[in-house]
PyMOL Python script that loads the backbone (N, CA, C, O; Angstrom):
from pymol import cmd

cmd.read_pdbstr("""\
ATOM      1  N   UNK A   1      87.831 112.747  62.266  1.00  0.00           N
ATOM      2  CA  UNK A   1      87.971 114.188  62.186  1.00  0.00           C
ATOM      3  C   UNK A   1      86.892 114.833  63.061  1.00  0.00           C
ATOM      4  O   UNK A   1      85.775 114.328  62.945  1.00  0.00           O
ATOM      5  N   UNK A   2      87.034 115.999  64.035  1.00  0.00           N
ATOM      6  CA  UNK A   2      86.179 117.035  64.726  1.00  0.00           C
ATOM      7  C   UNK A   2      85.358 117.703  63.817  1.00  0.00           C
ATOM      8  O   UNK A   2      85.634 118.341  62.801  1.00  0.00           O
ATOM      9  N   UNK A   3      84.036 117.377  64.500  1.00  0.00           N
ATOM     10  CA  UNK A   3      83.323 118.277  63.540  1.00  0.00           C
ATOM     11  C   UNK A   3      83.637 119.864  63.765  1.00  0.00           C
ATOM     12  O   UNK A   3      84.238 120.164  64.797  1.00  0.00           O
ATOM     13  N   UNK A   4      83.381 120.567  63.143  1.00  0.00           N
ATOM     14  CA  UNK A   4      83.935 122.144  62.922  1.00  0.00           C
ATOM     15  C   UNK A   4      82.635 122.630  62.970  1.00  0.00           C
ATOM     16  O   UNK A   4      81.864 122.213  62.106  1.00  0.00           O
ATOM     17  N   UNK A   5      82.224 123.425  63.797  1.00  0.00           N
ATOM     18  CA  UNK A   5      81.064 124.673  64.080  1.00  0.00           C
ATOM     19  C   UNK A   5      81.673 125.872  63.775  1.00  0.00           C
ATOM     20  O   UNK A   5      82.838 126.142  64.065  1.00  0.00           O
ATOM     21  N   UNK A   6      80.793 126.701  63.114  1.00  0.00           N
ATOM     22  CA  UNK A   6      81.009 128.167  62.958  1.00  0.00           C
ATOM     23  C   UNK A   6      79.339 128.721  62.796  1.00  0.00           C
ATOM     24  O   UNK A   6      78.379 128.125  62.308  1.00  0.00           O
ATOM     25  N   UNK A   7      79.432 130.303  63.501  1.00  0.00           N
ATOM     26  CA  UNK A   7      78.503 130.745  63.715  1.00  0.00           C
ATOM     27  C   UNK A   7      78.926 131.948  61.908  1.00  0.00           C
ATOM     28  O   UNK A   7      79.968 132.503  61.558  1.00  0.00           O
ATOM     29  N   UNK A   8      77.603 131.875  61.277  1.00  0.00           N
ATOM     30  CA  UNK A   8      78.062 132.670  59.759  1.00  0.00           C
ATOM     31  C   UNK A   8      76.957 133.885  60.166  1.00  0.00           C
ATOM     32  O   UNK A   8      76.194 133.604  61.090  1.00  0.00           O
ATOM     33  N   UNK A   9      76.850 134.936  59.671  1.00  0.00           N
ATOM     34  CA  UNK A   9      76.105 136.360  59.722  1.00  0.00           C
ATOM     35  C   UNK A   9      76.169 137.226  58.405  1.00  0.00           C
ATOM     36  O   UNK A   9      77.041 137.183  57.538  1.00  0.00           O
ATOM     37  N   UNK A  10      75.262 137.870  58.445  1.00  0.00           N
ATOM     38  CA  UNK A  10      75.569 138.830  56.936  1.00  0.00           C
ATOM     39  C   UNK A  10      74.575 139.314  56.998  1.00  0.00           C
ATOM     40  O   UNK A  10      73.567 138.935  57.594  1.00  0.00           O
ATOM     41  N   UNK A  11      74.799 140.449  56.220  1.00  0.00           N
ATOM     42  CA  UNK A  11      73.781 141.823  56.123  1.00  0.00           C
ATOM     43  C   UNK A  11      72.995 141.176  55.282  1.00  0.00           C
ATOM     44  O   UNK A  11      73.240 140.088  54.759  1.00  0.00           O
ATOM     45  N   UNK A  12      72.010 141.860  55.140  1.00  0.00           N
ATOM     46  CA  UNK A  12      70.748 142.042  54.556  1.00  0.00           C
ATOM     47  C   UNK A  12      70.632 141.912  52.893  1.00  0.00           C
ATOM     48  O   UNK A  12      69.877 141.416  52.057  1.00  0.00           O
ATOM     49  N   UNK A  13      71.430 142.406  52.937  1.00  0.00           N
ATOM     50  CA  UNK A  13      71.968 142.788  51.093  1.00  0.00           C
ATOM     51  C   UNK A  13      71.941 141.105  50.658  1.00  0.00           C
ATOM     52  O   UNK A  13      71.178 140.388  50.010  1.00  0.00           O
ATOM     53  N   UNK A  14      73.128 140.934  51.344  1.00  0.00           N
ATOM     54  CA  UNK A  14      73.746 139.497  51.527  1.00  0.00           C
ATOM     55  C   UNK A  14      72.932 138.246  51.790  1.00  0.00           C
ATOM     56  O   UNK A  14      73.025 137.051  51.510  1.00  0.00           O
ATOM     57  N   UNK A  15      72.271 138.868  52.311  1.00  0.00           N
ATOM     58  CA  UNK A  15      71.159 137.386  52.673  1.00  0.00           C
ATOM     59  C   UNK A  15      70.382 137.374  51.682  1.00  0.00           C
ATOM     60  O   UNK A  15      69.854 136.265  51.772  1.00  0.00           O
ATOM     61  N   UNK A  16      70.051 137.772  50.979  1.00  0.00           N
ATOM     62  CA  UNK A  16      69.328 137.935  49.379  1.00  0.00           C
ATOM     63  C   UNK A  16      69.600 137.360  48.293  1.00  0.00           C
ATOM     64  O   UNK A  16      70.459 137.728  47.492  1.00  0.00           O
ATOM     65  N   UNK A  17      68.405 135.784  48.126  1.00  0.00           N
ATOM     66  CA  UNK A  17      69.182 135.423  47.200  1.00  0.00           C
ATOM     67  C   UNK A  17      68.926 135.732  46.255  1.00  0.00           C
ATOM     68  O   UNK A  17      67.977 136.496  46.078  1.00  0.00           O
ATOM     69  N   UNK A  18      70.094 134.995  44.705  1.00  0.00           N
ATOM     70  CA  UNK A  18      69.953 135.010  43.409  1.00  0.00           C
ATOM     71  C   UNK A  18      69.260 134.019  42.557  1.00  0.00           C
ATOM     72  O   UNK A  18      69.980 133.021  42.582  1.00  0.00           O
ATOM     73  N   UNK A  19      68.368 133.821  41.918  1.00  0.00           N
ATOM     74  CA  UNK A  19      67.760 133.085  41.171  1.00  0.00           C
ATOM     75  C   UNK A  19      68.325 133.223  39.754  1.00  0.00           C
ATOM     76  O   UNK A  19      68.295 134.268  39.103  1.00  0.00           O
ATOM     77  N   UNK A  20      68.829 132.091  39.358  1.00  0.00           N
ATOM     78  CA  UNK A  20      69.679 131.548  37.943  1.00  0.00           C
ATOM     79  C   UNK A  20      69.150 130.674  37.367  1.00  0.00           C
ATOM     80  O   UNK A  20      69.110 129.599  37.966  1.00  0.00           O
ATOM     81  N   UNK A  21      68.601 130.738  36.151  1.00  0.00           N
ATOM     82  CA  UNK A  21      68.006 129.626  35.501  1.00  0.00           C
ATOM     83  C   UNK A  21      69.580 129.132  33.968  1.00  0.00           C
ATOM     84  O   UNK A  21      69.410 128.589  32.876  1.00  0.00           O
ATOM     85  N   UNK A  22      70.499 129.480  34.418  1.00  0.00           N
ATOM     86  CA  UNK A  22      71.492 129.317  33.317  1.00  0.00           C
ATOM     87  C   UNK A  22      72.832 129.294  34.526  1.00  0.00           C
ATOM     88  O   UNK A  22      72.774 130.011  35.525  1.00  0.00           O
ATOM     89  N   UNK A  23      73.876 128.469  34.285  1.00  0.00           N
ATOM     90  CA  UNK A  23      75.058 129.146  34.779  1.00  0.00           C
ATOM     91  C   UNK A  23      76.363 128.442  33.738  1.00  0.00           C
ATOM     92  O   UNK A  23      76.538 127.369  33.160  1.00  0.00           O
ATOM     93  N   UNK A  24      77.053 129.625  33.884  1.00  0.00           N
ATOM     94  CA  UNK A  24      78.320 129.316  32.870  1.00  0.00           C
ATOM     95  C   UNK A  24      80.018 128.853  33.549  1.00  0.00           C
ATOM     96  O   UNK A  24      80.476 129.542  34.460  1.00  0.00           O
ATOM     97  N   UNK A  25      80.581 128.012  33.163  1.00  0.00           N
ATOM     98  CA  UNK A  25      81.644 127.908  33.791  1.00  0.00           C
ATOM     99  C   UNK A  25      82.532 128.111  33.016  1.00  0.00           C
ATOM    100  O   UNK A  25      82.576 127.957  31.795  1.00  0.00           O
ATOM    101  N   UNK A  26      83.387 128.525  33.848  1.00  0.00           N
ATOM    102  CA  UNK A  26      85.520 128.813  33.277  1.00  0.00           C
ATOM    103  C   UNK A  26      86.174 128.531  33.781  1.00  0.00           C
ATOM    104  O   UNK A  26      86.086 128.532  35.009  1.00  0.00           O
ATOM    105  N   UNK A  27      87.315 128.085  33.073  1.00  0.00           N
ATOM    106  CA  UNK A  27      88.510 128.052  34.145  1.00  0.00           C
ATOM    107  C   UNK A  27      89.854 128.046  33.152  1.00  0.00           C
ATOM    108  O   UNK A  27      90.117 127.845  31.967  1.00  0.00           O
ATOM    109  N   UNK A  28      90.534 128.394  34.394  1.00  0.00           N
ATOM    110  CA  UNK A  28      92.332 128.397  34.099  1.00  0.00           C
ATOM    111  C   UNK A  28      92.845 127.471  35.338  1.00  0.00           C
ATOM    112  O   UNK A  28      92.142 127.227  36.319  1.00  0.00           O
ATOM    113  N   UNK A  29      94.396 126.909  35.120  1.00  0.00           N
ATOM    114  CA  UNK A  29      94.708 126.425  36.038  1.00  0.00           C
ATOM    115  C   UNK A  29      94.478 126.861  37.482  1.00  0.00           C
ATOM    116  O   UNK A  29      94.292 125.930  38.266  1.00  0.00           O
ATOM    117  N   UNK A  30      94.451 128.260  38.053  1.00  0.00           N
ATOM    118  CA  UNK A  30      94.466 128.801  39.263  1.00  0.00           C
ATOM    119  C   UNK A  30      92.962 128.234  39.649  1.00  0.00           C
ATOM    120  O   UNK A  30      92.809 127.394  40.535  1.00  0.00           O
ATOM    121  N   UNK A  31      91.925 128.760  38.922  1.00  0.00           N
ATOM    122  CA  UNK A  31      90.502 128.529  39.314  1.00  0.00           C
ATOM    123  C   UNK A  31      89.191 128.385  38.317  1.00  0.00           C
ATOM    124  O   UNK A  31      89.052 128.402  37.094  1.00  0.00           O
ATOM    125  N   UNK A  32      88.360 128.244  39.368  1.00  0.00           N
ATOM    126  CA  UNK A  32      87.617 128.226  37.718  1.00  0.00           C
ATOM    127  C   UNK A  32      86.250 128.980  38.560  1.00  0.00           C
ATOM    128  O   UNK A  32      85.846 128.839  39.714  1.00  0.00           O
ATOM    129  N   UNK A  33      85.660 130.013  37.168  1.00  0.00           N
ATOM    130  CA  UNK A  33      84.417 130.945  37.335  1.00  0.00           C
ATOM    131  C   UNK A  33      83.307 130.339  36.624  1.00  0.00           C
ATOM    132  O   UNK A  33      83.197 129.772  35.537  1.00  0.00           O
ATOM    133  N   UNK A  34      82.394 130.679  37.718  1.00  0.00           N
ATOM    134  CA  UNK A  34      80.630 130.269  37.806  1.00  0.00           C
ATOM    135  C   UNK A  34      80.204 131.601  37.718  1.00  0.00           C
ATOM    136  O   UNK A  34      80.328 132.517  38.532  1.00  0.00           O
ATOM    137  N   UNK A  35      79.519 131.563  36.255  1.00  0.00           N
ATOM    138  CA  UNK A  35      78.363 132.538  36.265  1.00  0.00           C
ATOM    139  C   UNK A  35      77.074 132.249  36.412  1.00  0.00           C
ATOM    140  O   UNK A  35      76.458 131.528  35.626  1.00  0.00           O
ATOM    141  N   UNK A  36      76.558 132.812  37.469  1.00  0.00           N
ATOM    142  CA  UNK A  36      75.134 132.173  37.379  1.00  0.00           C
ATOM    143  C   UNK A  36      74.275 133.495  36.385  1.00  0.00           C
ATOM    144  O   UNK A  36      74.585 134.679  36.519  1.00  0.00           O
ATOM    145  N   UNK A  37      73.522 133.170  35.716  1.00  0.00           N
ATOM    146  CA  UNK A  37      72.934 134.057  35.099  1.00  0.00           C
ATOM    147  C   UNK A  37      71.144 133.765  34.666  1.00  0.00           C
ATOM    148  O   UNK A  37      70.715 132.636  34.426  1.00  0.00           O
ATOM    149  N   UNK A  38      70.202 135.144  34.634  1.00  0.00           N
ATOM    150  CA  UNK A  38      69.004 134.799  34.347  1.00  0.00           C
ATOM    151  C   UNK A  38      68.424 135.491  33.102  1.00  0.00           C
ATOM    152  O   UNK A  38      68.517 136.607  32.591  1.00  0.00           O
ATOM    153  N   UNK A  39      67.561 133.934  32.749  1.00  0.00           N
ATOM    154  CA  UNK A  39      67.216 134.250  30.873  1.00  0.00           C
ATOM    155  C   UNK A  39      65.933 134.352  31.530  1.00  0.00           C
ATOM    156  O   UNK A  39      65.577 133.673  32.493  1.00  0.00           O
ATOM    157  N   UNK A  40      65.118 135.444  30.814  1.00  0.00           N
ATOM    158  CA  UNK A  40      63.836 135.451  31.101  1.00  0.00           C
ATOM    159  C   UNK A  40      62.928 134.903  29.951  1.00  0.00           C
ATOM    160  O   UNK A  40      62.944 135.424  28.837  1.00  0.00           O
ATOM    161  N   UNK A  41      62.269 134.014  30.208  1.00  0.00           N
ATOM    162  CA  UNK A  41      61.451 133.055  29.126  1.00  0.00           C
ATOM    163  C   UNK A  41      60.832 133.776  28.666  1.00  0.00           C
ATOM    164  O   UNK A  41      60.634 133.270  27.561  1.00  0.00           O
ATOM    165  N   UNK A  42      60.199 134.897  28.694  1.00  0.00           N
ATOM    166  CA  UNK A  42      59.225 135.750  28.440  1.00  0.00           C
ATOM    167  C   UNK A  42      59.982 137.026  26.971  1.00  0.00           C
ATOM    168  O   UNK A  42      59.375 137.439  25.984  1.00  0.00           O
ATOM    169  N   UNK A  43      61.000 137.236  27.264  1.00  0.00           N
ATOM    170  CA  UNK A  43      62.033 138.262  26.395  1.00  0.00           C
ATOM    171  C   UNK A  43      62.583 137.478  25.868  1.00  0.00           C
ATOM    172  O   UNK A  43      63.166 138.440  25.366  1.00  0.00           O
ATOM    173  N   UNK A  44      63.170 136.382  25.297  1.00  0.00           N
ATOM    174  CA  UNK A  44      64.237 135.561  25.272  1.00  0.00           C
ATOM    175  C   UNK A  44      63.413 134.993  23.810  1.00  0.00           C
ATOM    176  O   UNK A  44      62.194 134.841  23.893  1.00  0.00           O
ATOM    177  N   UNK A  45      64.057 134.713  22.591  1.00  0.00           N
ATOM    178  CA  UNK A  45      63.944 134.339  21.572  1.00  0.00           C
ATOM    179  C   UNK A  45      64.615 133.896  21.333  1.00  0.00           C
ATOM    180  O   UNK A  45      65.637 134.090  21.991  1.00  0.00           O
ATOM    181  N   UNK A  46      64.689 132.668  19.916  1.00  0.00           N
ATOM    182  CA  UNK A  46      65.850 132.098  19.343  1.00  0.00           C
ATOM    183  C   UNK A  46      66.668 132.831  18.560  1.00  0.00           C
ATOM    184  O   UNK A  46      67.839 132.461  18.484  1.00  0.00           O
ATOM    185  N   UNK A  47      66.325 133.773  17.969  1.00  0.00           N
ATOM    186  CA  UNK A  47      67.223 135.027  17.545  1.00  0.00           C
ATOM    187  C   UNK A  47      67.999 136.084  18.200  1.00  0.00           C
ATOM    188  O   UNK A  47      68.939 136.736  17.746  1.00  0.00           O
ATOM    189  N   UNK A  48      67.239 136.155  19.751  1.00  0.00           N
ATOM    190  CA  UNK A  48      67.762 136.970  20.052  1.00  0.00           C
ATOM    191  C   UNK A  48      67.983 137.166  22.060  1.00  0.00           C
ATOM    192  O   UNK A  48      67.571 137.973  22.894  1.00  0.00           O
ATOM    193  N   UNK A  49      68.548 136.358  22.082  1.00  0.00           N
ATOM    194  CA  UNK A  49      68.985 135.668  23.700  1.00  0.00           C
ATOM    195  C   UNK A  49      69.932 136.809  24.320  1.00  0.00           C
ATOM    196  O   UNK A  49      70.987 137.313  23.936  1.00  0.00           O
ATOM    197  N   UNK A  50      69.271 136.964  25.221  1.00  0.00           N
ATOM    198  CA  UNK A  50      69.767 137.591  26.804  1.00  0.00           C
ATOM    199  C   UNK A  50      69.899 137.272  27.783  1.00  0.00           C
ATOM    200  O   UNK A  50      69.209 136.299  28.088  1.00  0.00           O
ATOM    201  N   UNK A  51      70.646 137.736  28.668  1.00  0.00           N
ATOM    202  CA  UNK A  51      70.859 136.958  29.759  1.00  0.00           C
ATOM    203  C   UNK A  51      71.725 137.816  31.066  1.00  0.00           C
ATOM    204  O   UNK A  51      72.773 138.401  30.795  1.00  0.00           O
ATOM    205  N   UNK A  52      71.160 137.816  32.494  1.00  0.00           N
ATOM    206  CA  UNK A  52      71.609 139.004  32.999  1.00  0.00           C
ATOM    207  C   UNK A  52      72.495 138.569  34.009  1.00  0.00           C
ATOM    208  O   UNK A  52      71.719 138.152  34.869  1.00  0.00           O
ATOM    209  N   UNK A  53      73.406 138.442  34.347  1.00  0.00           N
ATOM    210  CA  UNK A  53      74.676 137.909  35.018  1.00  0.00           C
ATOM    211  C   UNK A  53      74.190 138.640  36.617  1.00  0.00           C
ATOM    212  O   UNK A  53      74.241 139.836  36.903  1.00  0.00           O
ATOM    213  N   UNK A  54      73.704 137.449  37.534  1.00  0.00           N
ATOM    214  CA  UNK A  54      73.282 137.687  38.814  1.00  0.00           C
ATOM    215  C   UNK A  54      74.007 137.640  40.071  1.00  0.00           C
ATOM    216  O   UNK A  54      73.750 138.060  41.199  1.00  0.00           O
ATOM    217  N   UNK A  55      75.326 136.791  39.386  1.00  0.00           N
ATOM    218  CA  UNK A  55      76.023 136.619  40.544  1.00  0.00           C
ATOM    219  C   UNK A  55      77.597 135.600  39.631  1.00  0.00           C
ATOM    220  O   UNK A  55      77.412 134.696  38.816  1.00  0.00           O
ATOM    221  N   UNK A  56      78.674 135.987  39.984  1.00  0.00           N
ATOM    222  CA  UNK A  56      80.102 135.376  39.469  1.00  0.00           C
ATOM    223  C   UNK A  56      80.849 135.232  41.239  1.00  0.00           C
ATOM    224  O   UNK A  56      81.049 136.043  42.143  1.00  0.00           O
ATOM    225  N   UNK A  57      81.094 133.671  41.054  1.00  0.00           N
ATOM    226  CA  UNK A  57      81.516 133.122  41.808  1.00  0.00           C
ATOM    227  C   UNK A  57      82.819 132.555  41.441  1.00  0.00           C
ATOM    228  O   UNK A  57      82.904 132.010  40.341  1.00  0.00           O
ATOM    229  N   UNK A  58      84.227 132.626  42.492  1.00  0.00           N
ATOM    230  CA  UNK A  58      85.348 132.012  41.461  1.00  0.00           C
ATOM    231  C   UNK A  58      85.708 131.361  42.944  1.00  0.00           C
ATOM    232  O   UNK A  58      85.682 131.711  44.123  1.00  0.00           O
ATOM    233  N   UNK A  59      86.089 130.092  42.083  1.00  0.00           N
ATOM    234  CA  UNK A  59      86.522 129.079  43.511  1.00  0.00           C
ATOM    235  C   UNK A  59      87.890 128.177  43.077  1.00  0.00           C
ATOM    236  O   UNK A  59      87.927 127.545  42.020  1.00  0.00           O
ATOM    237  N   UNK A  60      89.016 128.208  44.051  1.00  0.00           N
ATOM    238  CA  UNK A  60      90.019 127.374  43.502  1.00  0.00           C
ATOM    239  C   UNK A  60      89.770 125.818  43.366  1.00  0.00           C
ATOM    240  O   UNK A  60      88.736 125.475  43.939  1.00  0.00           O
ATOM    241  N   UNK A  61      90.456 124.800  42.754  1.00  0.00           N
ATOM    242  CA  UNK A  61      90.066 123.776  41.792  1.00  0.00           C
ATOM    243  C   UNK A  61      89.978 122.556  43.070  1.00  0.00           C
ATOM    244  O   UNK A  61      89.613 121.415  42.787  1.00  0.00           O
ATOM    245  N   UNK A  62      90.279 122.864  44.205  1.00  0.00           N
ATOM    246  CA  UNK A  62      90.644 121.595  45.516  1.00  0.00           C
ATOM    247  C   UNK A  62      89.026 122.342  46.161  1.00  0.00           C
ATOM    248  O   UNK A  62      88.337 121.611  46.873  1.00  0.00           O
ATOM    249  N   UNK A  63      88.693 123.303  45.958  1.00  0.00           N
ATOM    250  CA  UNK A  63      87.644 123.930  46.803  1.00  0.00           C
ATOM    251  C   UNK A  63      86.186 123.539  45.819  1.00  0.00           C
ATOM    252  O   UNK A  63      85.276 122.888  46.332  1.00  0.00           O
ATOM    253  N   UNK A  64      86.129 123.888  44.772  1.00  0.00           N
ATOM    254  CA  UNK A  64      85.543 123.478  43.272  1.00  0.00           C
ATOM    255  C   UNK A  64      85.018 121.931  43.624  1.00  0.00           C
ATOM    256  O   UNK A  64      83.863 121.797  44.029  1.00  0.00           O
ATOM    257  N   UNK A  65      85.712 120.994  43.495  1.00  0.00           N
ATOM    258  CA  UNK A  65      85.523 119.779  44.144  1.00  0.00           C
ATOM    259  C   UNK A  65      85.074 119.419  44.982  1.00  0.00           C
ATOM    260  O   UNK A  65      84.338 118.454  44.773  1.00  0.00           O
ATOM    261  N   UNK A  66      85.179 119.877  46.365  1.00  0.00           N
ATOM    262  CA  UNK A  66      84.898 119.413  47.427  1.00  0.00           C
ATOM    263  C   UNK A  66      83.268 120.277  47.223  1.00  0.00           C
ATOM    264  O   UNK A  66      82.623 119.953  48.221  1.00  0.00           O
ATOM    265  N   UNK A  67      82.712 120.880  46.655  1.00  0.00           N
ATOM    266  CA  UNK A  67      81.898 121.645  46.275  1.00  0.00           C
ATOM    267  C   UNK A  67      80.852 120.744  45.211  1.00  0.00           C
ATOM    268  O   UNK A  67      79.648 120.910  45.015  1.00  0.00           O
ATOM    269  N   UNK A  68      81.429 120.126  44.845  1.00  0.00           N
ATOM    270  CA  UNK A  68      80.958 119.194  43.203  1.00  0.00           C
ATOM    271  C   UNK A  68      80.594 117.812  44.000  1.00  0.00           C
ATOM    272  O   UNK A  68      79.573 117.256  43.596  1.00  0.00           O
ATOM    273  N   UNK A  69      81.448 117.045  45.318  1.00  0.00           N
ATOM    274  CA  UNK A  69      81.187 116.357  46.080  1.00  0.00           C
ATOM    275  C   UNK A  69      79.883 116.575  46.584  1.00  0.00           C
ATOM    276  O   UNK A  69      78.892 115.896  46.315  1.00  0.00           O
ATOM    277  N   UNK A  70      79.964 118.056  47.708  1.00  0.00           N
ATOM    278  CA  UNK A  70      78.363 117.971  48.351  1.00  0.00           C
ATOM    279  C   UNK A  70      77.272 118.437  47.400  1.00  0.00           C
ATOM    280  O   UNK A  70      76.121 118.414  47.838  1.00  0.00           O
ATOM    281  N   UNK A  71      77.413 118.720  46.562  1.00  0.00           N
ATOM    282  CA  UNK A  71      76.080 119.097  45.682  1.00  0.00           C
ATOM    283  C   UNK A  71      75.476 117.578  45.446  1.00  0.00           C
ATOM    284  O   UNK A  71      74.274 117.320  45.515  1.00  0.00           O
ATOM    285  N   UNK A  72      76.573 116.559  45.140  1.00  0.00           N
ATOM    286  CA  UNK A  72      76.206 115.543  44.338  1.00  0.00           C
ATOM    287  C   UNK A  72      75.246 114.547  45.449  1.00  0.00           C
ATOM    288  O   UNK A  72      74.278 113.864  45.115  1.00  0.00           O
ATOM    289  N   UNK A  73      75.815 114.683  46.847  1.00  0.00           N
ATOM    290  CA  UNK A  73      75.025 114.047  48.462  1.00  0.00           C
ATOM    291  C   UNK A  73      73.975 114.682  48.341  1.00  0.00           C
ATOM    292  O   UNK A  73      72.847 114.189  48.349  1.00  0.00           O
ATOM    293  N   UNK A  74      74.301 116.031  48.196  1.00  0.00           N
ATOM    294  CA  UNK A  74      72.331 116.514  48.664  1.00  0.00           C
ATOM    295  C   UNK A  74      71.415 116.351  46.947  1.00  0.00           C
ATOM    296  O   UNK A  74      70.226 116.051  47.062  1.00  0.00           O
ATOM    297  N   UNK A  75      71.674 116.443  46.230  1.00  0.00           N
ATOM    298  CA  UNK A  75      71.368 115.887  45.317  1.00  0.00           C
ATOM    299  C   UNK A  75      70.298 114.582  45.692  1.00  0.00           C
ATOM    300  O   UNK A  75      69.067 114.562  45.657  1.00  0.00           O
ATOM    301  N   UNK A  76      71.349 113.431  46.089  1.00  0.00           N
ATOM    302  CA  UNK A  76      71.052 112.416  46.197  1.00  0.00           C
ATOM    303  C   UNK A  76      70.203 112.150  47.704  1.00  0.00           C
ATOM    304  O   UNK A  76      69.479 111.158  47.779  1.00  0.00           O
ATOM    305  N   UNK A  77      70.309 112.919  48.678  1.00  0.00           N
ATOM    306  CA  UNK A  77      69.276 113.169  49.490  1.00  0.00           C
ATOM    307  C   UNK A  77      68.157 113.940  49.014  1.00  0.00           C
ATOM    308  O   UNK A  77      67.054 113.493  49.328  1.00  0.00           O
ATOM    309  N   UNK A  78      68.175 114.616  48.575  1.00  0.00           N
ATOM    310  CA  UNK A  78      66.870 115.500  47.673  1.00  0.00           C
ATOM    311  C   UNK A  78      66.555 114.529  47.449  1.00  0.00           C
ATOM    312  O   UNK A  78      66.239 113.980  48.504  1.00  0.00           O
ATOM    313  N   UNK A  79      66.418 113.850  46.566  1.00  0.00           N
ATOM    314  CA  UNK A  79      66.066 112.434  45.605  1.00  0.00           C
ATOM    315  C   UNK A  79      65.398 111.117  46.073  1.00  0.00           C
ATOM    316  O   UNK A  79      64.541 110.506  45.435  1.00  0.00           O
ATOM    317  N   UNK A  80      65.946 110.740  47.363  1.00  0.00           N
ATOM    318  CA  UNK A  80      65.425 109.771  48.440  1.00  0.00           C
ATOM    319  C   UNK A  80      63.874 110.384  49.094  1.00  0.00           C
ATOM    320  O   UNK A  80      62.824 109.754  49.220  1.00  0.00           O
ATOM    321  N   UNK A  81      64.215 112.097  49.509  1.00  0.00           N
ATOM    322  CA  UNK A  81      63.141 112.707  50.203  1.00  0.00           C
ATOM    323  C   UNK A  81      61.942 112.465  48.711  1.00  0.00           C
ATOM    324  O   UNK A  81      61.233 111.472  48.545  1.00  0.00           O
ATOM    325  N   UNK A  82      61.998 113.352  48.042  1.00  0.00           N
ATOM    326  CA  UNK A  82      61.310 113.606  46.842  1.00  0.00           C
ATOM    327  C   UNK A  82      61.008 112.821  45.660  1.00  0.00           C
ATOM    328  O   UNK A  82      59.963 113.065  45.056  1.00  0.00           O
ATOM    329  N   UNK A  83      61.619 112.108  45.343  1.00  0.00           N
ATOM    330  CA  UNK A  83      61.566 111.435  43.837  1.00  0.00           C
ATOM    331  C   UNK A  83      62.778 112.116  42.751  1.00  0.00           C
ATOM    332  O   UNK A  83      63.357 113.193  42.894  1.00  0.00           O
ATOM    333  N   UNK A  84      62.929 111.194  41.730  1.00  0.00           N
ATOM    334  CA  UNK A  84      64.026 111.784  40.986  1.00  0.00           C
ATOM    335  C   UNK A  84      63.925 112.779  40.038  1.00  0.00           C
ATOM    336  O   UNK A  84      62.954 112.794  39.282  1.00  0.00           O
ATOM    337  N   UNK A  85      65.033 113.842  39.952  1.00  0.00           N
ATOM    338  CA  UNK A  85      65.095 115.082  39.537  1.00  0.00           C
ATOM    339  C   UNK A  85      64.928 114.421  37.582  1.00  0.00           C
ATOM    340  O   UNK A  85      65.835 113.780  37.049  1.00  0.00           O
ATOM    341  N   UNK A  86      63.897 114.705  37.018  1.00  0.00           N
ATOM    342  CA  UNK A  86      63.828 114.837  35.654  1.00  0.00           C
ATOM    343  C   UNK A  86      64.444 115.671  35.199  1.00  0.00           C
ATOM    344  O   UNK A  86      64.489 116.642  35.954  1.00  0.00           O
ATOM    345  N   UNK A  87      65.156 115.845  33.981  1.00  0.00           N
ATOM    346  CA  UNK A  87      65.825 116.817  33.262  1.00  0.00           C
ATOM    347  C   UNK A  87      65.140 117.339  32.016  1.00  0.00           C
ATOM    348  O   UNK A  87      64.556 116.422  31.437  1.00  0.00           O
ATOM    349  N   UNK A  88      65.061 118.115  31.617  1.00  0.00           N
ATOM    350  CA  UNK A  88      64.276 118.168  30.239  1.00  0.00           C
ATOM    351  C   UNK A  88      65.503 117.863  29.579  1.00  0.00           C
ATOM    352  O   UNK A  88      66.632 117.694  30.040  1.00  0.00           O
ATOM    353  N   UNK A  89      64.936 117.813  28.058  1.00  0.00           N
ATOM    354  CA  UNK A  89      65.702 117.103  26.859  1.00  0.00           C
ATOM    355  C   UNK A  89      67.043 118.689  26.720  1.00  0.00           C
ATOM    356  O   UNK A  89      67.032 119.889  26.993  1.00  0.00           O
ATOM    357  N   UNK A  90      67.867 117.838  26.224  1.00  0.00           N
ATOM    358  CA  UNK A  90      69.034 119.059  26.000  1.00  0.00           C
ATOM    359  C   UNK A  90      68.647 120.004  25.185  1.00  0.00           C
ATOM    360  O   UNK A  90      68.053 119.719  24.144  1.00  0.00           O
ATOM    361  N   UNK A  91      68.966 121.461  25.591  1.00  0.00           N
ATOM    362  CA  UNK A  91      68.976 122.435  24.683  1.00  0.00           C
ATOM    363  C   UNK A  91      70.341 122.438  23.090  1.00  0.00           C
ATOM    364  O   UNK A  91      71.564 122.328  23.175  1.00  0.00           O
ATOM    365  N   UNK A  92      69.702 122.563  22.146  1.00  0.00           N
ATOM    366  CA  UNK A  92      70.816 122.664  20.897  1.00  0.00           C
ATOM    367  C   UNK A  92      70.609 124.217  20.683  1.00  0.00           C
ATOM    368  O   UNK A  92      71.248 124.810  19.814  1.00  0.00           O
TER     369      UNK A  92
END
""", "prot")
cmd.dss("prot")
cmd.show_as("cartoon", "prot")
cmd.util.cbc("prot")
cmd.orient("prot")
């Protein structure tokens, strides 16, 4: 297969990223939605959790994948460069 070049651009707004320490997923057959969202450790209690929706991303389920593919490569290049990604213990 040809590799594919494209030149990408975007305003300012756009080039700004979002920082998510939470993200939520959905789906229906058509697609499925990524919320990325941020809990601030500082406000955030076990009684009483917030969370501010920074960015909703919806991607169809052949696109989703191929998406779930390269995360999982650079992942695993991250990992070779750096050492392996620790997880903390699961939240209940």
């Amino acid at each position: 297969m040809a590799e594919r070049r494209m030149q990408i651009t975007a305003d300012n707004e756009t080039r700004r990223a979002h920082y998510s320490n939470l993200a939520l997923i959905s789906h229906r057959k058509e697609e499925f939605v990524i919320d990325f969202l941020f809990v601030d450790p500082q406000a955030a209690s076990a009684d009483q959790g917030r969370a501010i929706l920074t960015s909703r991303v919806a991607l169809n389920p052949g696109h989703l994948k191929r998406l779930y593919q390269a995360i999982g490569e650079n992942i695993q290049r991250y990992e070779k460069n750096f050492g392996n990604i620790v997880l903390p213990p699961t939240l209940k």
